[in-house]
C-alpha positions as CSV (number, residue, x, y, z in Angstrom):
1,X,-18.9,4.7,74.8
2,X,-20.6,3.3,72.1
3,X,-20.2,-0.6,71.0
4,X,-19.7,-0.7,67.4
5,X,-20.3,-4.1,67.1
6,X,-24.0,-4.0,68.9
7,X,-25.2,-0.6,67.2
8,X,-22.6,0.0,63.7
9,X,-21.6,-2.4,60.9
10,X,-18.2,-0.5,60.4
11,X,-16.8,-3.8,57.9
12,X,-19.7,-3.9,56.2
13,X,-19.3,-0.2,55.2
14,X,-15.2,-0.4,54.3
15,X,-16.3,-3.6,53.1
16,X,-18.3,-1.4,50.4
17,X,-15.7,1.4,49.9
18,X,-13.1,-1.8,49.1
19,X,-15.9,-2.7,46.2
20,X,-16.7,0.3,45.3
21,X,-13.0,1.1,44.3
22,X,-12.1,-2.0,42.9
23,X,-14.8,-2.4,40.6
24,X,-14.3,1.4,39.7
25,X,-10.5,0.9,39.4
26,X,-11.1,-1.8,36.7
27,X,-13.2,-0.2,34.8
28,X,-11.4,3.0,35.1
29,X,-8.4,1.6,33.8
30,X,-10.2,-0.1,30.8
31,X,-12.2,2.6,30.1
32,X,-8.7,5.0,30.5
33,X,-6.6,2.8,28.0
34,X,-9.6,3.4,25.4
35,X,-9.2,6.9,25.9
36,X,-6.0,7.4,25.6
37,X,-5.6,4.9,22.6
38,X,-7.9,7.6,21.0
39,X,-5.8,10.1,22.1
40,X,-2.6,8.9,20.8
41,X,-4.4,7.1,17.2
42,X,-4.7,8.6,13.6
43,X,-8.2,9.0,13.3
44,X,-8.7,13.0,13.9
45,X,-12.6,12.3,15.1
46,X,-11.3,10.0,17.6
47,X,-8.7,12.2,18.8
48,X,-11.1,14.8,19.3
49,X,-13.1,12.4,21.1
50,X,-10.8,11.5,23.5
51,X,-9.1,15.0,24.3
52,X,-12.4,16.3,24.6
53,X,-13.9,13.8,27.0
54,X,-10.5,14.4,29.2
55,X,-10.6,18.1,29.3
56,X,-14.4,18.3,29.9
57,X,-14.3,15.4,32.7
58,X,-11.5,16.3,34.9
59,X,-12.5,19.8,35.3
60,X,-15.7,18.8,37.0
61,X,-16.4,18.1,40.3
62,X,-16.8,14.3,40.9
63,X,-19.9,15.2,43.3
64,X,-21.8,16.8,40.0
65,X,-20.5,13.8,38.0
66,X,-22.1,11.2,40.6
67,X,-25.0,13.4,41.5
68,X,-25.7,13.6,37.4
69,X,-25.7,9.6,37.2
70,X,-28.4,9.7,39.9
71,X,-30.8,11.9,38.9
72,X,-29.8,13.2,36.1
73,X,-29.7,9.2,34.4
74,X,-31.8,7.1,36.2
75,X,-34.2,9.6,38.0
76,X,-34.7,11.9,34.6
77,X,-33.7,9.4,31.7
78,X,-35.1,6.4,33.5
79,X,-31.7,4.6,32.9
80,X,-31.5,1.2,35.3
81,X,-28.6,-0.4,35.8
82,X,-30.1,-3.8,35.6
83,X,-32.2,-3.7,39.5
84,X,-34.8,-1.8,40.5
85,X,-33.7,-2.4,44.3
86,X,-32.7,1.2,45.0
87,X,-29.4,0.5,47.2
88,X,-28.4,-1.9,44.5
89,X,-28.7,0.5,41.6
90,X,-27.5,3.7,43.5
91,X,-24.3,1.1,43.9
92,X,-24.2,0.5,40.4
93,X,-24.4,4.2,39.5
94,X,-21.6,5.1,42.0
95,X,-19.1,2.8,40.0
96,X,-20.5,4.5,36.6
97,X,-19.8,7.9,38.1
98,X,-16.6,7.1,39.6
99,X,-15.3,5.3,36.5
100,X,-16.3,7.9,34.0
101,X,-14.3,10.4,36.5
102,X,-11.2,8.2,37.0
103,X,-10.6,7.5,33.3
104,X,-9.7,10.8,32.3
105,X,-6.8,10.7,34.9
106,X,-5.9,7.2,34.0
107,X,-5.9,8.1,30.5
108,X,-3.6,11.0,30.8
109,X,-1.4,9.2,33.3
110,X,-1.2,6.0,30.4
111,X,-0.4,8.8,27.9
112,X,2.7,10.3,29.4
113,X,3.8,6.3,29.8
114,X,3.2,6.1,26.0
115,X,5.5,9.6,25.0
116,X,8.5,7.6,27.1
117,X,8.5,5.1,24.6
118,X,11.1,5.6,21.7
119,X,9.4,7.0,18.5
120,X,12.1,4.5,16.7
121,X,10.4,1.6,18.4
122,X,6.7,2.5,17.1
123,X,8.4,3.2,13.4
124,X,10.2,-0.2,13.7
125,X,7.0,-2.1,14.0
126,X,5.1,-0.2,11.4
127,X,8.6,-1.0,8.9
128,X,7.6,-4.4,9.4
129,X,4.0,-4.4,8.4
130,X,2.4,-3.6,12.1
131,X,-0.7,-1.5,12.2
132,X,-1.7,1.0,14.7
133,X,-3.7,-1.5,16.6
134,X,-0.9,-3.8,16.3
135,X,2.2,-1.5,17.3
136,X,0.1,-0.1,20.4
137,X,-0.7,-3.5,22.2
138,X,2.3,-5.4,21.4
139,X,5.2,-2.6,21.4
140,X,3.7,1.0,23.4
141,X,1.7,0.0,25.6
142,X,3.4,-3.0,27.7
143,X,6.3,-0.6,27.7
144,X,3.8,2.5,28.5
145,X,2.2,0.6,31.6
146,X,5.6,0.1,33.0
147,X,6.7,2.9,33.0
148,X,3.2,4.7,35.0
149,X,2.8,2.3,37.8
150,X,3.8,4.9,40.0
151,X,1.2,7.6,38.6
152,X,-1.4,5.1,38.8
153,X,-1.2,4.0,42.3
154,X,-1.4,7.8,43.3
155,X,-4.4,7.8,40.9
156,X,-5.8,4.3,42.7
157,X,-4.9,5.8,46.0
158,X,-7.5,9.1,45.0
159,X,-10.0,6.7,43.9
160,X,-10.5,4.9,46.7
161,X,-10.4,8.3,48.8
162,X,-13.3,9.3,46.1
163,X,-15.7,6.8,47.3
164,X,-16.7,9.0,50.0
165,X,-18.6,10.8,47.3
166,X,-21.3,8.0,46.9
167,X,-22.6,9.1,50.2
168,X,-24.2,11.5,48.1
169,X,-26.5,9.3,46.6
170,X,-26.8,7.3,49.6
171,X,-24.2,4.5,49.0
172,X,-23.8,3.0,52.6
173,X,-20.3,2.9,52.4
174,X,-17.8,4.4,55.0
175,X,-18.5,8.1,54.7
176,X,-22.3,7.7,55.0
177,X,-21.5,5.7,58.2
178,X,-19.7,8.0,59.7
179,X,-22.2,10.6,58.9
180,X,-24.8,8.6,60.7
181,X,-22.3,8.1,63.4
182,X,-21.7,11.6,64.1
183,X,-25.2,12.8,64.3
184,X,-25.9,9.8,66.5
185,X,-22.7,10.1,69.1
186,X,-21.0,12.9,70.6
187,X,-17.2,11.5,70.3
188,X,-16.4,13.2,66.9
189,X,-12.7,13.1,67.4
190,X,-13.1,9.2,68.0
191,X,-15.2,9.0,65.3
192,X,-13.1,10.6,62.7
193,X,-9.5,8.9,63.9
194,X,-11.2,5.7,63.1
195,X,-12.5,6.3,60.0
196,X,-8.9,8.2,59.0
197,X,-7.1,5.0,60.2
198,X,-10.0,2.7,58.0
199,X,-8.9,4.7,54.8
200,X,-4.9,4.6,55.6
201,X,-5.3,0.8,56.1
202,X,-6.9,0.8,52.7
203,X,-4.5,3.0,51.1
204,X,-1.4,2.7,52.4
205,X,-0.4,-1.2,51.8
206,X,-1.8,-0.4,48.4
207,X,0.7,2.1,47.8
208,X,3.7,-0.2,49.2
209,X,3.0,-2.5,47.4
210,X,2.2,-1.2,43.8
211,X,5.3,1.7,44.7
212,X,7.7,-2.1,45.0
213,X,5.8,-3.7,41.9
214,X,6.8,-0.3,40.2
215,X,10.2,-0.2,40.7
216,X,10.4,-3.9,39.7
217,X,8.8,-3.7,36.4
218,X,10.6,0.1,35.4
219,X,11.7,-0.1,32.3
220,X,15.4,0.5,32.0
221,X,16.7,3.0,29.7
């Protein structure tokens, strides 16, 4: 039996999955809320932006996606993400990829929160001199946000599942561990019911918890 203390650093890897997907979840939310503003605004080009960017993004595998910020931006392009310390930047990239991948389902998630809200709200706000920017940040979206914290967490709950893909790029978080493990040790089935237990610690008080937060905050119609 091997001692995973003495020859594994099993936290330190979840301990990069948990920042991988929280740094990727913030910026995947920010970045989604841009994109489906666009979506949902008057400008035609930005419309076409955003519906675009969504159709094209989700129908690509995330491996591609976070192979593509690799090599295809830093390797190629010569892009850094601000160090030239190769595990550092490869860590940086994985939260590009991840977060340009996420959006897209955050966006679409946001924008079915935005068609609940009454059309007679958003033409209230505009009767009293609102603008677009104005009726989407103070009427829609608080309202919108409400209403998707369920299809967010299952979107938060695939994120975190997603890091696995940084292993690709060699990430040292969880799945590149358990990689290593299994070429190393012949216990595969130990191997793999601890990992699965690592990610359903991970996952599933996340999904308590935001499932109560959701059904506190519902908006009641």
């Amino acid at each position: 039996m091997f001692d995973f203390s003495r020859d594994y650093d099993l936290l330190g890897a979840f301990w990069t999955t948990v920042q991988l997907a929280v740094l990727s979840a913030i910026g995947s939310l920010v970045w989604g809320t841009l994109l489906a503003a666009m979506r949902v605004g008057p400008v035609p080009l930005m419309r076409g932006f955003g519906t675009a960017y969504v159709n094209i993004v989700r129908n690509i595998p995330l491996t591609v996606v976070i192979l593509f910020t690799s090599l295809g931006l830093n390797q190629t392009l010569g892009i850094k993400l601000g160090s030239d310390i190769i595990e550092t930047s490869n860590f940086r990239l994985a939260v590009l990829g991840l977060v340009a991948y996420t959006s897209a389902f955050v966006c679409e998630a946001l924008r079915s929160g935005i068609n609940t809200v009454p059309v007679g709200q958003a033409e209230a706000a505009r009767a009293i001199g609102l603008n677009f920017t104005q009726v989407l940040t103070l009427i829609v979206l608080p309202q919108a946000f409400r209403a998707v914290v369920g299809p967010l967490t299952n979107v938060l709950i695939a994120l975190t599942k997603n890091t696995t893909v940084a292993a690709a790029i060699g990430v040292a978080e969880a799945a590149l561990l358990m990689k290593d493990m299994i070429d190393r040790e012949a216990q595969l089935l130990l191997i793999a019911a601890i990992f699965a237990f690592g990610f359903v610690c991970l996952t599933l008080p996340t999904g308590l918890l935001l499932g109560w937060v959701g059904k506190k905050v519902a908006v009641k119609r």
